[in-house]
C-alpha positions as CSV (number, residue, x, y, z in Angstrom):
1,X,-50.2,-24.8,-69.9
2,X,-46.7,-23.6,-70.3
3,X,-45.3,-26.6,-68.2
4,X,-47.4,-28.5,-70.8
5,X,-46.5,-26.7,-74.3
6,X,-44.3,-24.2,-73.6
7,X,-40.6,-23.8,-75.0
8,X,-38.5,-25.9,-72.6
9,X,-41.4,-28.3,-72.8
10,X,-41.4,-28.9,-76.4
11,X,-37.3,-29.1,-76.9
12,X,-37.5,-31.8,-74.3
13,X,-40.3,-33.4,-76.5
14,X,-38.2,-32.6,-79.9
15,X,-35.2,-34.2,-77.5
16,X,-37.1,-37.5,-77.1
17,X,-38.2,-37.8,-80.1
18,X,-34.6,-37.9,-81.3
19,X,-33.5,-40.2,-78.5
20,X,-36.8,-42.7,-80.3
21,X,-34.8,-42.0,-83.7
22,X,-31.5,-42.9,-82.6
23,X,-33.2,-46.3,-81.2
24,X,-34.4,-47.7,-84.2
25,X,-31.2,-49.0,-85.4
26,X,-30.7,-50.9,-82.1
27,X,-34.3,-52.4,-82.8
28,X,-33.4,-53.2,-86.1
29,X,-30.5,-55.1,-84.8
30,X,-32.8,-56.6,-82.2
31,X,-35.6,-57.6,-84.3
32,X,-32.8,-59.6,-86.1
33,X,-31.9,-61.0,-82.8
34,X,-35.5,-62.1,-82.2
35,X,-37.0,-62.9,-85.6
36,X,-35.4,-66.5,-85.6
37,X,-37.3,-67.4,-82.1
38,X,-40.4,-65.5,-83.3
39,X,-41.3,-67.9,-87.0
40,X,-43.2,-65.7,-89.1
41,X,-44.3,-62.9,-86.7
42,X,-42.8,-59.7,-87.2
43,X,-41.8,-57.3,-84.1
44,X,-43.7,-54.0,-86.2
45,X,-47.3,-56.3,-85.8
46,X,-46.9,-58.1,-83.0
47,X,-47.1,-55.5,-79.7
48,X,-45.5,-58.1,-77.2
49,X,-43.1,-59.4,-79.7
50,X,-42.0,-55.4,-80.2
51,X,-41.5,-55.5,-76.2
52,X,-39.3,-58.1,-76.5
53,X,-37.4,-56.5,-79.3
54,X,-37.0,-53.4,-77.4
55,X,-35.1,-55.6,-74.5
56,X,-33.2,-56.7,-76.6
57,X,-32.3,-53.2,-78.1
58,X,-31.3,-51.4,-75.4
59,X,-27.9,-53.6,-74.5
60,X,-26.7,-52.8,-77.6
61,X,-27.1,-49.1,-76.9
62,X,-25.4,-48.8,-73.5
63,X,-22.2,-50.9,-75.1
64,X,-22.5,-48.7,-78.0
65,X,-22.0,-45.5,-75.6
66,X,-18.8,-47.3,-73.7
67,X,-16.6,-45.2,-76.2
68,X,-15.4,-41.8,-74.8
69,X,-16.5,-39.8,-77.2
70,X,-19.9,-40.1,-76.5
71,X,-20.2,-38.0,-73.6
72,X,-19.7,-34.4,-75.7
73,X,-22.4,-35.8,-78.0
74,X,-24.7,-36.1,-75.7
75,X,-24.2,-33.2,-73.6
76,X,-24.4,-30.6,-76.9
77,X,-28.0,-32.5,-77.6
78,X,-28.7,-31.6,-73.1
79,X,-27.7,-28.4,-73.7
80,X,-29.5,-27.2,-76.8
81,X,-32.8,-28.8,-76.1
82,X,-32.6,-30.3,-72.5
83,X,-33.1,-27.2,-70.1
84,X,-30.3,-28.4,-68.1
85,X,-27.9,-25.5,-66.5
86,X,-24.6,-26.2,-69.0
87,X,-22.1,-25.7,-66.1
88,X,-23.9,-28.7,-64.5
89,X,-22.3,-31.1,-67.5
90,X,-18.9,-32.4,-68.0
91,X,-16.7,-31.3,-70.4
92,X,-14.7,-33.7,-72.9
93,X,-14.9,-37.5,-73.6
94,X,-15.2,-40.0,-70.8
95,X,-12.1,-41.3,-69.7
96,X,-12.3,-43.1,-66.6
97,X,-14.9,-46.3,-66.5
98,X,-16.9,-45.0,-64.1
99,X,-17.9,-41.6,-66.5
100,X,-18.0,-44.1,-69.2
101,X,-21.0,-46.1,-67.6
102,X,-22.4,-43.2,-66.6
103,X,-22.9,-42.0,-70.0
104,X,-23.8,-45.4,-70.8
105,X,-27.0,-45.4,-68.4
106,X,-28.1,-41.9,-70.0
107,X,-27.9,-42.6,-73.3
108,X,-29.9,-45.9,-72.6
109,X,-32.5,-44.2,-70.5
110,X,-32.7,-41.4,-73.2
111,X,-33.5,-44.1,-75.2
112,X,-35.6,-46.1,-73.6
113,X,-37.8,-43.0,-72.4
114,X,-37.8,-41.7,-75.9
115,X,-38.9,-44.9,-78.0
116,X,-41.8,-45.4,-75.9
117,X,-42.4,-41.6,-75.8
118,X,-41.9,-41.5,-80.0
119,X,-44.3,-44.9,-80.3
120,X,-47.3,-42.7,-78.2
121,X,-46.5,-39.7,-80.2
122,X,-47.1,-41.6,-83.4
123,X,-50.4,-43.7,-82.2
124,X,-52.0,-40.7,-80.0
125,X,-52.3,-37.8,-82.2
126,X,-54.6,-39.7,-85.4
127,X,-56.4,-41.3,-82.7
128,X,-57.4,-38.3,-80.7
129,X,-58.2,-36.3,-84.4
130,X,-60.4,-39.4,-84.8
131,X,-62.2,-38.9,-81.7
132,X,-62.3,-35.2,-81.8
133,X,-63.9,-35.1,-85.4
134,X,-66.0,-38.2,-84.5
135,X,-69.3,-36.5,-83.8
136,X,-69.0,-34.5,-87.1
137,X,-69.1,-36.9,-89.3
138,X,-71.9,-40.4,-88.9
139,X,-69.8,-42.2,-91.4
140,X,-66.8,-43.1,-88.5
141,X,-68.8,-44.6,-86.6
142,X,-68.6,-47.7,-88.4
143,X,-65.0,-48.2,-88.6
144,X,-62.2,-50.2,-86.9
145,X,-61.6,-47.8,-84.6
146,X,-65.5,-47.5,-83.4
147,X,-66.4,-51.3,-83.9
148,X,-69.1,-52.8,-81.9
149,X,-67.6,-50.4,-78.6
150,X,-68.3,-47.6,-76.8
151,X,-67.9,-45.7,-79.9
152,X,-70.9,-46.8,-81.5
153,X,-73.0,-45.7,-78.9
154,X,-74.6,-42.0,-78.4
155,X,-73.3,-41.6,-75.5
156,X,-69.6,-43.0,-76.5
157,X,-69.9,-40.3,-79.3
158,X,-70.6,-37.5,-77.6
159,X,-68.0,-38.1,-75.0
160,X,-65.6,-38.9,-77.6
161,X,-63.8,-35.2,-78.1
162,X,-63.8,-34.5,-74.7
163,X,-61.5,-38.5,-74.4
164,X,-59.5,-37.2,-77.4
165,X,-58.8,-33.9,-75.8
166,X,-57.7,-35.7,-72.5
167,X,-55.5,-37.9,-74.6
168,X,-53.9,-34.8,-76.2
169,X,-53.2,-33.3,-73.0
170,X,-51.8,-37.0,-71.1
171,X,-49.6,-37.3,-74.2
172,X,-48.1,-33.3,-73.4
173,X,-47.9,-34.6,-69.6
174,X,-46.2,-37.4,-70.0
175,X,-44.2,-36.1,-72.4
176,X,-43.1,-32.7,-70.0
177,X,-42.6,-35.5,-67.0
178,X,-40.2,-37.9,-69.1
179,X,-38.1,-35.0,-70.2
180,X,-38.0,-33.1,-66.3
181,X,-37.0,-36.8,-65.5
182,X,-33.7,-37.0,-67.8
183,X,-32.8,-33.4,-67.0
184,X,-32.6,-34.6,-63.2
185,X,-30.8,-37.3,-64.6
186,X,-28.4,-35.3,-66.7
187,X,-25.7,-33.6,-63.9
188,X,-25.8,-37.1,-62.0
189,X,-25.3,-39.2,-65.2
190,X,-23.6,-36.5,-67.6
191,X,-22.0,-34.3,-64.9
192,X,-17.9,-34.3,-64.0
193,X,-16.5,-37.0,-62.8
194,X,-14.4,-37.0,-59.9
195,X,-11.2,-37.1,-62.7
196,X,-13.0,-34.4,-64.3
197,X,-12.9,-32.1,-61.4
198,X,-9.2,-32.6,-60.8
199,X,-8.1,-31.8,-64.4
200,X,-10.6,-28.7,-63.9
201,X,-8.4,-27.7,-60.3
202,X,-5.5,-28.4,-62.4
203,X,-6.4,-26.2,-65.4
204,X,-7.3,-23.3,-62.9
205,X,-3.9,-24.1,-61.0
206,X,-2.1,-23.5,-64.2
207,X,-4.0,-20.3,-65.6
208,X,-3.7,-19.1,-62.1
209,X,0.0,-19.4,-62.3
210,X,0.1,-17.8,-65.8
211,X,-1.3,-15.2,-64.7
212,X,1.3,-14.8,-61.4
213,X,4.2,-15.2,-63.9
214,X,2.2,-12.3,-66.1
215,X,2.2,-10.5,-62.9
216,X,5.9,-10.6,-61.7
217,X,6.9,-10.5,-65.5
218,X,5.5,-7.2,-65.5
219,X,6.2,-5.8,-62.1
220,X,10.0,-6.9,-62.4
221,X,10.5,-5.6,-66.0
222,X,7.9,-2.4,-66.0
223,X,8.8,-1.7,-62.0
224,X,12.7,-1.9,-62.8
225,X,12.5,0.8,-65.9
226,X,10.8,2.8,-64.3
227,X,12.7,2.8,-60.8
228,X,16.1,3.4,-63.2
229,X,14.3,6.4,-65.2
230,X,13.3,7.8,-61.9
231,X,17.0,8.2,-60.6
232,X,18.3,8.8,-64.1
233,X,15.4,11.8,-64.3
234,X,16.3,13.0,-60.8
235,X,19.9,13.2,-61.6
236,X,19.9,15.0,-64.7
237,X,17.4,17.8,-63.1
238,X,20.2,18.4,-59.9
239,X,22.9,19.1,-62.7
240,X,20.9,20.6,-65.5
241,X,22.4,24.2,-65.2
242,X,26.1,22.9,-64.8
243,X,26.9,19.3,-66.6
244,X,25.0,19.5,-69.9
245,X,27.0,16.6,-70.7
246,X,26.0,14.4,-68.1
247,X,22.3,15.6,-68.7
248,X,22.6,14.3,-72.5
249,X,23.7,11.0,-71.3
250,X,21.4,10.5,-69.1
251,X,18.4,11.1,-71.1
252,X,19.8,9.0,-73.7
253,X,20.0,6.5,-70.9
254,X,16.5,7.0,-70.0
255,X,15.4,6.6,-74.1
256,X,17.2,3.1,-74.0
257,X,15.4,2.1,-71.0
258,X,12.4,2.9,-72.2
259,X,12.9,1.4,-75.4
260,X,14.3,-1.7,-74.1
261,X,11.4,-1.5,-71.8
262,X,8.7,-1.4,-74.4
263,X,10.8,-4.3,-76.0
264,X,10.1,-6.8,-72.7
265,X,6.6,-5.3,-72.6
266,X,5.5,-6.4,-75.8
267,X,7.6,-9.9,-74.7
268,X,5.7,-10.2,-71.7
269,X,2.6,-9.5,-73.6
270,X,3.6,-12.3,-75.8
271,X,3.2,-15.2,-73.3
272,X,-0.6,-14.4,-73.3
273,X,-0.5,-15.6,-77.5
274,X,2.0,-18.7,-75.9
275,X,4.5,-17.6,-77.2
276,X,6.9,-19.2,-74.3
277,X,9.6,-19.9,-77.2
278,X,11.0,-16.1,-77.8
279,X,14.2,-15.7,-78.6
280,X,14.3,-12.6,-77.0
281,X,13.4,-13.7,-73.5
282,X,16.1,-12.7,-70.9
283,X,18.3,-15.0,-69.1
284,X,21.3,-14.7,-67.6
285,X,23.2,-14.6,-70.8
286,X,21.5,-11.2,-71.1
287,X,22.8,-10.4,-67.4
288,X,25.5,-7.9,-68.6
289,X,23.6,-5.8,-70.6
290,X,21.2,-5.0,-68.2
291,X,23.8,-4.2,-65.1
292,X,24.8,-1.8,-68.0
293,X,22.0,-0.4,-68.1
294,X,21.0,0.5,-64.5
295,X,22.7,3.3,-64.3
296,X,24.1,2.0,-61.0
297,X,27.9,1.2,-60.1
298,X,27.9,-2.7,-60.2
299,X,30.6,-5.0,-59.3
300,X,30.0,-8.4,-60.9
301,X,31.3,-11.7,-60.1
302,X,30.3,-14.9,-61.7
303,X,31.4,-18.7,-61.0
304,X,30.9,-21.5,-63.0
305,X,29.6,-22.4,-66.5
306,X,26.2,-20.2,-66.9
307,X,25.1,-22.0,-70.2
308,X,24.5,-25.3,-67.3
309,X,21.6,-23.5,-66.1
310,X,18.4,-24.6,-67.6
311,X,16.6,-22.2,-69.5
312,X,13.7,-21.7,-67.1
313,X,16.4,-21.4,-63.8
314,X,17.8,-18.7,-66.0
315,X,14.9,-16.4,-66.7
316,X,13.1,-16.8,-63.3
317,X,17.7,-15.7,-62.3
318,X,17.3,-12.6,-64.3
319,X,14.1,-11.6,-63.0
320,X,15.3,-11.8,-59.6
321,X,18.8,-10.1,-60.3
322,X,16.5,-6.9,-62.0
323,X,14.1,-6.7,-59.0
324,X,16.9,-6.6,-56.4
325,X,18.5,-3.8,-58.6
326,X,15.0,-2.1,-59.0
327,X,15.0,-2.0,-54.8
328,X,18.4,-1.0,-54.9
329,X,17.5,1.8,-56.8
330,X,14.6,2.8,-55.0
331,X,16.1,2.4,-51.4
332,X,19.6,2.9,-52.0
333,X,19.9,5.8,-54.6
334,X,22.9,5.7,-56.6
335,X,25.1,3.3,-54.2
336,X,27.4,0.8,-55.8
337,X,26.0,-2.6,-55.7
338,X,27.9,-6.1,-55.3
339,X,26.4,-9.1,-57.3
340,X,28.0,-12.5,-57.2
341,X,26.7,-15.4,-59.8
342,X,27.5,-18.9,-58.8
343,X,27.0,-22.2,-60.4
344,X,27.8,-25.4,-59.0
345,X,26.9,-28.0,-56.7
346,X,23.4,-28.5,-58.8
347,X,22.5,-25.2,-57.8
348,X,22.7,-21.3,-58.8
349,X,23.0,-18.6,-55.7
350,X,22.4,-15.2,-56.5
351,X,23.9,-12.7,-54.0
352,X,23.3,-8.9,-54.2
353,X,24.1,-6.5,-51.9
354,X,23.7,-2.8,-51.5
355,X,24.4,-0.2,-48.6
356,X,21.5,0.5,-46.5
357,X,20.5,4.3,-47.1
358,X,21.6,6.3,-43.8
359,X,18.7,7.5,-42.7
360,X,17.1,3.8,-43.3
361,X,16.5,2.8,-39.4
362,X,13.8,0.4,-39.7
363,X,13.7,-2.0,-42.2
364,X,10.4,-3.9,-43.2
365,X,11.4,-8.0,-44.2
366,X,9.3,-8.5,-47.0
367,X,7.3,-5.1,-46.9
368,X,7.5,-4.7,-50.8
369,X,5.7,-6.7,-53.6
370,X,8.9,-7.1,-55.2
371,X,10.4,-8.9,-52.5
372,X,7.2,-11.6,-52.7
373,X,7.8,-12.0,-56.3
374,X,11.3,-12.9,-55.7
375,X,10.3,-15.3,-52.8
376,X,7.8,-16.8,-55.4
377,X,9.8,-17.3,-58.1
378,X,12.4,-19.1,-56.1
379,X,9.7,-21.2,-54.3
380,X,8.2,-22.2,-57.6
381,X,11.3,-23.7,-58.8
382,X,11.8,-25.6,-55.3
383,X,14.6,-23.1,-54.2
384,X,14.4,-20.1,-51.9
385,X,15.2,-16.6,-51.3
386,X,15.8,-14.3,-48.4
387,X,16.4,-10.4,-47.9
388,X,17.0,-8.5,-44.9
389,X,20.1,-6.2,-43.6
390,X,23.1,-7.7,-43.2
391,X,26.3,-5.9,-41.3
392,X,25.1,-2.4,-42.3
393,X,24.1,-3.7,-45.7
394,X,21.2,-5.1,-47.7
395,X,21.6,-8.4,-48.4
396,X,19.5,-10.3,-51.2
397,X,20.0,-14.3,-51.3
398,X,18.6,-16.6,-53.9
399,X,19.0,-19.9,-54.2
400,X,17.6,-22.2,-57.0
401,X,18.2,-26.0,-57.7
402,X,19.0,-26.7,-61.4
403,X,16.4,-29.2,-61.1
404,X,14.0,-26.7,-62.4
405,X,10.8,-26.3,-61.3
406,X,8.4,-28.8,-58.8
């Protein structure tokens, strides 16, 4: 009974009965089509002629359902009433030929299926009432629908409720098969095309790599502040009883850290509301300050014309330049660092490099998450980056074509 008249069975019923509406234009058409070859005999009177009309309909419907944006149409009308899992359907218009004809043979077949299933809905019922009520009252017995037939006959008339009640339930089953049918139909006629799956991979790829850039945005910018505040904190506590001075600049150092730090949070934060375009995004114009900032001795060289760097080149620069002073921090203490900056060639080489701590006598390529952000980066923009101890130093080397990213 509930595969009969339950929920999912009537939506698929209300489903057809709207794909029998949306026919009825195309007959119209048809019936125009046919009445010429017909003479006087109309398609609503004539059952055969009404076949032939209904042929003729249904070409009309699959061209009419060539046009892309038929497809989310169709699959919001599947989803609300058709019982079909939504993930199963495609998302957008049709754009290739091959979706488009698949749509085309649903929305024909919804068609087709539903005008016949809309004509027995309308014929059935007043029938069956007829024959149900038939034995109630004598007076039916003598109409068209009795006639000279079984009907008129004791027998025919006491049999005639239990036929109507068989009717009633062959309308429900026919109805709860046609509309199981199209839902099998749906994923293979309304479901993702082959294009459809690679714009979905390539959606993911990109979220996934939003998310990666949110990542290292926040592990360069968060991880270098707090690296910096660390030795600034650790400083200021050794000399607290004897340089007040040097304590007061430090902690005003550590303020402006964490208030520039803040600054790129809310930034970074920012590219989750798109909004790429900041002003205040750093680059390498921005390099200075933040050497100033490290609290670290820095020598700085730079060749060639920065503002030749594309603007991508140069953020994905200064991420790289604050994560190899965030490690320099970390594993080097308060050493002086060497950075060189050149530009030429159709490239940009970054080159920092830091004594290795003293008591450092293993070193770990590639041990840190920073180190596979700055690996990342570079890769992403078709460059490359390597880090490992050089000559009794740590040696950082980026390289990234101007090219921007593959």
């Amino acid at each position: 009974m509930r595969a009969l008249f339950g929920a999912r069975a009537r939506h698929r019923w209300v489903h057809l009965v709207i794909g029998g509406a949306l026919l009825m234009p195309y007959f119209l058409v048809g019936s125009v089509v046919v009445g010429p070859l017909a003479g006087d005999v109309s398609p609503f009177t004539s059952f055969p002629l009404a076949l032939v009309t209904f042929a003729v309909a249904l070409p009309f419907a699959a061209v009419s359902a060539l046009v892309p944006i038929a497809r989310p149409l169709l699959v919001s009308g599947v989803r609300a009433l058709g019982g079909v899992d939504p993930a199963a359907l495609a998302d957008g218009p049709a754009r290739s030929w091959d979706a488009r004809l698949r749509v085309s043979a649903w929305y024909t077949a919804h068609l087709a299926v539903g005008g016949i299933l809309s004509g027995m809905s309308l014929a059935l019922p007043p029938f069956t009432v007829f024959l149900i009520v038939l034995p109630l009252f004598p007076s039916l017995r003598h109409t068209a629908y009795s006639g000279d037939g079984p009907l008129s006959t004791s027998w025919g008339v006491a049999l005639a409720p239990v036929a109507g009640i068989a009717m009633l339930f062959g309308l429900a089953a026919c109805s709860a098969a046609a509309g199981a049918l199209l839902a099998r139909l749906a994923p293979l006629l309304l479901g993702p095309a082959p294009a459809d799956r690679l714009a979905a991979a390539e959606r993911q790829a990109a979220e996934l790599a939003v998310r990666n850039r949110l990542a290292r945005e926040l592990h360069d910018s968060v991880g270098h502040a707090l690296s910096a505040v660390t030795l600034q904190a650790s400083a200021a506590r050794r000399v607290l009883d004897s340089d007040r001075a040097f304590v007061r600049e430090a902690l005003a150092a550590i303020e402006e850290t964490a208030r520039r730090t803040v600054a790129e949070l809310d930034s970074v934060l920012g590219l989750l509301r798109q909004d790429d375009g900041d002003p205040a995004t750093p680059d390498l114009a921005t390099l200075e300050g933040l050497l100033s900032r490290t609290g670290l001795e820095v020598t700085y060289s730079l060749e060639g014309d920065p503002s030749a760097v594309p603007e991508l080149v140069s953020r994905e620069a200064y991420r790289i330049v604050q994560e190899g002073l965030s490690n320099a921090l970390r594993h080097g203490g308060s050493s002086p660092v060497a950075l060189q900056v050149a530009v030429g060639g159709g490239e940009l080489v970054l080159v920092l490099e830091n004594p290795l701590p003293v008591e450092a006598t293993v070193v770990r390529p590639g041990g840190g998450r920073g180190l596979r952000g700055i690996a990342e980066r570079a890769a992403l923009l078709g460059g490359h980056a390597s880090a490992g101890p050089v000559d009794g130093r740590w040696r950082l080397r980026a390289c990234l074509p101007l090219g921007g990213a593959r």
